[in-house]
Structure formats: structure tokens, C-alpha cells
N, C-alpha and C positions, 0 to 999 in steps of 0.2 A: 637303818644303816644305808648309806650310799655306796648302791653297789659297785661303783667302779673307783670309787675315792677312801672305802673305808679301810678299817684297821688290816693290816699286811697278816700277822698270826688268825687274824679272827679269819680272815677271807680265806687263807690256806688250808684252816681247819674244815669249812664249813664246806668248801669248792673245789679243794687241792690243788687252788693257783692262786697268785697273788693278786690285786687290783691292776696293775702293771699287763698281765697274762690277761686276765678278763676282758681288759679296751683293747689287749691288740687283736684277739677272736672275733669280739661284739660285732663287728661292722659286716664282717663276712657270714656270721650267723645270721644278723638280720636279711641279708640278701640273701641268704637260702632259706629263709621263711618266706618271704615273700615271692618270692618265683616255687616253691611248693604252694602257697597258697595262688595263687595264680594256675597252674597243673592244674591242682581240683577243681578249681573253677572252672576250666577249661573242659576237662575231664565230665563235669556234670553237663554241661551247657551240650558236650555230642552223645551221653547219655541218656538226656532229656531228665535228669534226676534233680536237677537244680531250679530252685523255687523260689532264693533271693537273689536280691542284686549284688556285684561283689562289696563285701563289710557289713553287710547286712546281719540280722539273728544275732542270739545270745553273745556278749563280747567276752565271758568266760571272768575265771578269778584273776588269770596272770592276765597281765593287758599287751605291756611293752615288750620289748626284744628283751632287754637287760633283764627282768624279770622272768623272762620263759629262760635264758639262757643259766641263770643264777639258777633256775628250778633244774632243770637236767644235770648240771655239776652239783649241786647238792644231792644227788638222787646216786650220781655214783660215784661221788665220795663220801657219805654215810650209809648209802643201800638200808635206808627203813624199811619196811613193809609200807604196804600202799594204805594200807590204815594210818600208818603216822602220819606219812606226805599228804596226806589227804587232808589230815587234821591240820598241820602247818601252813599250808596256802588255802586253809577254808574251802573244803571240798572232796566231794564223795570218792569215795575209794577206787569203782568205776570210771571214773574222770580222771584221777590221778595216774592209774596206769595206760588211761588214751593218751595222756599226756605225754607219758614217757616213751610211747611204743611213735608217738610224732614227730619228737624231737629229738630222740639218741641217731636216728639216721641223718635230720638237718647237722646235729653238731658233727658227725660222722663228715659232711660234704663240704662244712665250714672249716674242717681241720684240715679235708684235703686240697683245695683252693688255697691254702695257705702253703702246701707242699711240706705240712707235716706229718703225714700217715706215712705210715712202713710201706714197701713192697709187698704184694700179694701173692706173689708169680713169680716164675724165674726170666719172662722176658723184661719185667718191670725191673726185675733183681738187678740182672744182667745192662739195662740201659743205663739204670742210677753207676753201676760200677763203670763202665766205658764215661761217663763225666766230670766222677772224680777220678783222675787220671793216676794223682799221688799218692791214693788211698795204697797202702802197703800191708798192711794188718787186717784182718776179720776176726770177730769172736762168736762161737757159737755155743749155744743152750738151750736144754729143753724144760721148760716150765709147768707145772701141774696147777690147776686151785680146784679145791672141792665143790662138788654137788652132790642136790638128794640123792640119793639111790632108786633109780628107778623100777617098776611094779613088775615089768617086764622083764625077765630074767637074760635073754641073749643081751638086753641095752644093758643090764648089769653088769654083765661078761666083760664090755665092751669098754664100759667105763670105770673097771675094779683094776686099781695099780697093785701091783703088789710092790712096788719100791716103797708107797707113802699107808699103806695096806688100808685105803680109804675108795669110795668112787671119786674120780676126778676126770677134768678133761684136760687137754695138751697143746701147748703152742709149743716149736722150734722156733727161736728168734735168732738173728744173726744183728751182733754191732758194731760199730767202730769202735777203735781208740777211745776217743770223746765220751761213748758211753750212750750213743745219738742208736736207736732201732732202726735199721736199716730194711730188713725182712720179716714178715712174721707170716709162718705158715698158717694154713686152713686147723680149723681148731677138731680135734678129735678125740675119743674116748681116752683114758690115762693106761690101756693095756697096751697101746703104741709105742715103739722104741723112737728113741730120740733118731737115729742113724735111718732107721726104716722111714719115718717120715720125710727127713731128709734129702733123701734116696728116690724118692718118691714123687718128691716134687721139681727137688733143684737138678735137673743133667748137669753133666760132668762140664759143658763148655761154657756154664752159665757165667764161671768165674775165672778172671781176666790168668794167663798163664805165670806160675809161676810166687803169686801172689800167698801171703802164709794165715792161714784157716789156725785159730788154736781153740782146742777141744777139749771137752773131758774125756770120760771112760765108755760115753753113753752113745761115742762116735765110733766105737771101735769097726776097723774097717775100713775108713773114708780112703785110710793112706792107697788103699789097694782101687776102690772105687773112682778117685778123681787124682790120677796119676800127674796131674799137670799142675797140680793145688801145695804147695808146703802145706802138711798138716803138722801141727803142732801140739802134743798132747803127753799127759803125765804118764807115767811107767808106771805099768800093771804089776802088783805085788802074784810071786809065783804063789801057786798052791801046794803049800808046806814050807814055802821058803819065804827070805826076806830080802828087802831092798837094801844095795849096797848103800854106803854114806853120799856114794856120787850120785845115786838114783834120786836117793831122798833130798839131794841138794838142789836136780834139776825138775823135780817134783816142785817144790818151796814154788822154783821161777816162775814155773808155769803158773803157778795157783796164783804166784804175786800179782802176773799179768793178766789172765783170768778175773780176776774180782771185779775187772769194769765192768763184764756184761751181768756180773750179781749186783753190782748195783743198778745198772738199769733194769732189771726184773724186780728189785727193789721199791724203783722207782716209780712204777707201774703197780705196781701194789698197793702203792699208798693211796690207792681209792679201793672203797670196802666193796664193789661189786665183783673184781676181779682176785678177793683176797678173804674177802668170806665165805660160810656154802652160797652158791650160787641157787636161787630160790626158781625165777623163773623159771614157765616151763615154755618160753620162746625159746627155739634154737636160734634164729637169725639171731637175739640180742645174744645171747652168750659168746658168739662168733664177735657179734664188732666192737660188743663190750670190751674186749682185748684190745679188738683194732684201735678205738675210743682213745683209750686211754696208755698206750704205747703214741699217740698223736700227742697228747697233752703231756706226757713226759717230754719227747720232742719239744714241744711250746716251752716246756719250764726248760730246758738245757740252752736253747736260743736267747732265754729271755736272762737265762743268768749267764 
């Protein structure tokens, strides 16, 4: 198949982007391979560890840009075991996850040169918001996906939800209207509250005055915490009592308007690394795995 000309279903299944999505990446991944490889080169040459000349030694299974790039998007939108990927690009199991652990951070620097990665930070938060000036809306949400259960019993602790009653870890994301991730917090155990991370990260002056935040239930608080913020969020059902018909009317609204940011946490799921158990046991990938792939939602919402 021609990676960047073939079938639209087949490439979305295999990639979780279209041929369309793939050539408008390609160009900017290849230039982050090659200035990585350049680094290393660099990097051995004042090491004194470097023994050939640059392009020299083994040239490996994947050759081209388009092929190492189709190898990382196929990696986390199926998340095989390194035994499979290994077997499908001809090659040992060891190589297949050097491969991955090489290339999730160039596609990581390629999405962001494109100025599709989320915000990390609240000064980053904060800049994006002072540029779009019209933005009048925010949506926020906190998202879990499962991992192993670790041997270690405080890391147990740490990553045991009792909402989803699984180990899992945690992102806050915050979106627009559109559906676009605007923010995505540092990734953490799933014993974290949505508002407590939040809290944690984002100060109250991060967000332009006046401006309407709409929440769920897992926000409780914000109203009292960013006094300068419209919060916007459903009416808590009393304990032993029930919601009037006006409650449950302006409950509906909220959720109506709310469903954008479930579809963007949707949308970011539809690659199996951030939506199956999460296997590795890198912390750094399961942190940008997120980042990853909240970018390439991004790319598909631009690209449609």
C-alpha cells in the first residue's frame, strides 16, 4: 500500500489518520528525524563514542521517513505487543521497542512544530487564551485509561480509582467549542480528583476574566476557587432528596453543551495506546502517549 495515497478506511484503521493527515505530518517528522539524527551524531563525536561516519552501519528494516512514521502511528493505534510489531516490519522484539521509544518523542516534536499539541502549563494555557481573544467558552474534564497494577503497593494506592474501581492513570483536559484540546495536565495516578489537579496546576489568573468554564460534578469547588471564571456546571442531586423538573431541565443543557469535550476524550481514544491497559512500563511514554495523541486529534479536527 502507498503510504500516503492509499485507501482513507484502510489508513484510519491501521494509523488513526487519513492519507490526507499523514502528508500534512510527513514533512515535519522527517525534519525531526534528521536533526535527531544529527544530535546523536553530534553528541557521539564530543563523547568520543562514535565510530562511523554520518549514515554509516546497519540501515535497519524501516528505511524512509514515511515508513518509520506509518511504524509509530501503527504502534499507537493498534498498541500490539512488541512481539507482533516486531514480526510485521521483520524484526526482533528488542528493536521494535528501540524503535518506539525513538520515535514517539520525534512524532511528539513533529506535532508540535505544527502547533498541534495541547498546553502543558498554565503560562502556555494562559498565552494560547490572551490570542484567541473571541474564545468565550471552555470545557473541562477529567479522563482515566487503565494500567497494570503495579508490584509495589504505595504505586497501587496511587493509581487505584475508586470511581472506575480499576488502577488507572489521569489527565484534566480543558477544550473549546470545536472540540480542539486546548490543555492537557501532567499525567497522574487515578486516586487524583479532577478539581484537585486542576487546582494544582492551573492558578486562578490563568483564565482571561469573566470567561464561562463548564464542568461536571468532579469540579465541585472551582466556583469558590476562581472567583473571576463563570463556572458552569450540573446541579448536585440532594442526599435523600430529588431534583426539581427545572433542575433536571438545566442539567439536560449542560450535558447537551458538555458532550463536546466527551467527544474529544473520544476522539483521543480511538488509538489503542491510550485506551487499552497501558502495558509499558516507561513513565515518560504513558505521559506523552496522551500528549501524542490529544495532538493528532488536533491534526484530524484541522484536517476535517
Amino acid at each position: 500500500m502507498d503510504l500516503a495515497t492509499g485507501s482513507d478506511s484502510l489508513m484510519r484503521a491501521l494509523t488513526g489518520v487519513s492519507p490526507k493527515e499523514f502528508r500534512l505530518i510527513l514533512p515535519d517528522f522527517g525534519r525531526e528525524l534528521e536533526r535527531d539524527k544529527e544530535e546523536r551524531y553530534d553528541k557521539g563525536i564530543r563523547d568520543g563514542t562514535r565510530q562511523r561516519r554520518s549514515g554509516g552501519g546497519y540501515k535497519g528494516k524501516i528505511r524512509t521517513d514515511a515508513q518509520r512514521l506509518f511504524f509509530i502511528l501503527l504502534y499507537f493505534k493498534t498498541y500490539p505487543t512488541f512481539e507482533v510489531l516486531g514480526f510485521f516490519f521483520g524484526m526482533r522484539k528488542k528493536n521494535a521497542r528501540r524503535n518506539v521509544n525513538k520515535l514517539a518523542p520525534i512524532l511528539e516534536k513533529a506535532l508540535g512544530s505544527k502547533t498541534l499539541l495541547p498546553a502543558r502549563d498554565a503560562r502556555n494555557l494562559s498565552k494560547l487564551l490572551k490570542e484567541i481573544p473571541e474564545l468565550t467558552n471552555l470545557l473541562a474534564d477529567g479522563t482515566e485509561r487503565p494500567v497494570q497494577r503495579k508490584k509495589c503497593y504505595a504505586e497501587q494506592k496511587e493509581d487505584y480509582s475508586g470511581k472506575k474501581k480499576r488502577h488507572t492513570k489521569k489527565n484534566v483536559l480543558i477544550t473549546d467549542e470545536d472540540r480542539k484540546i486546548l490543555y492537557l495536565s501532567s499525567t497522574k495516578g487515578g486516586r487524583n480528583h479532577d478539581y484537585a489537579m486542576l487546582k494544582e496546576e492551573i492558578p486562578p489568573d490563568t483564565f482571561p476574566k469573566g470567561i464561562c468554564v463548564w464542568d461536571d460534578l468532579g469540579f465541585l469547588g472551582m466556583e469558590k476557587g476562581y472567583p473571576d471564571v463563570n463556572v458552569i456546571m450540573p446541579k448536585k442531586k440532594p442526599r435523600g432528596g430529588e431534583l426539581t423538573p427545572e433542575e433536571k431541565a438545566w442539567n439536560r443543557t449542560v450535558s447537551s453543551f458538555r458532550v463536546r469535550v466527551e467527544h474529544a476524550i473520544g476522539g483521543i481514544k480511538r488509538f489503542g495506546i491510550v485506551s487499552q491497559v497501558f502495558r509499558n512500563r516507561s513513565a515518560w511514554l504513558c505521559d506523552i502517549a496522551m500528549n501524542i495523541c490529544s495532538g493528532l486529534w488536533n491534526l484530524i479536527l484541522v484536517r476535517d
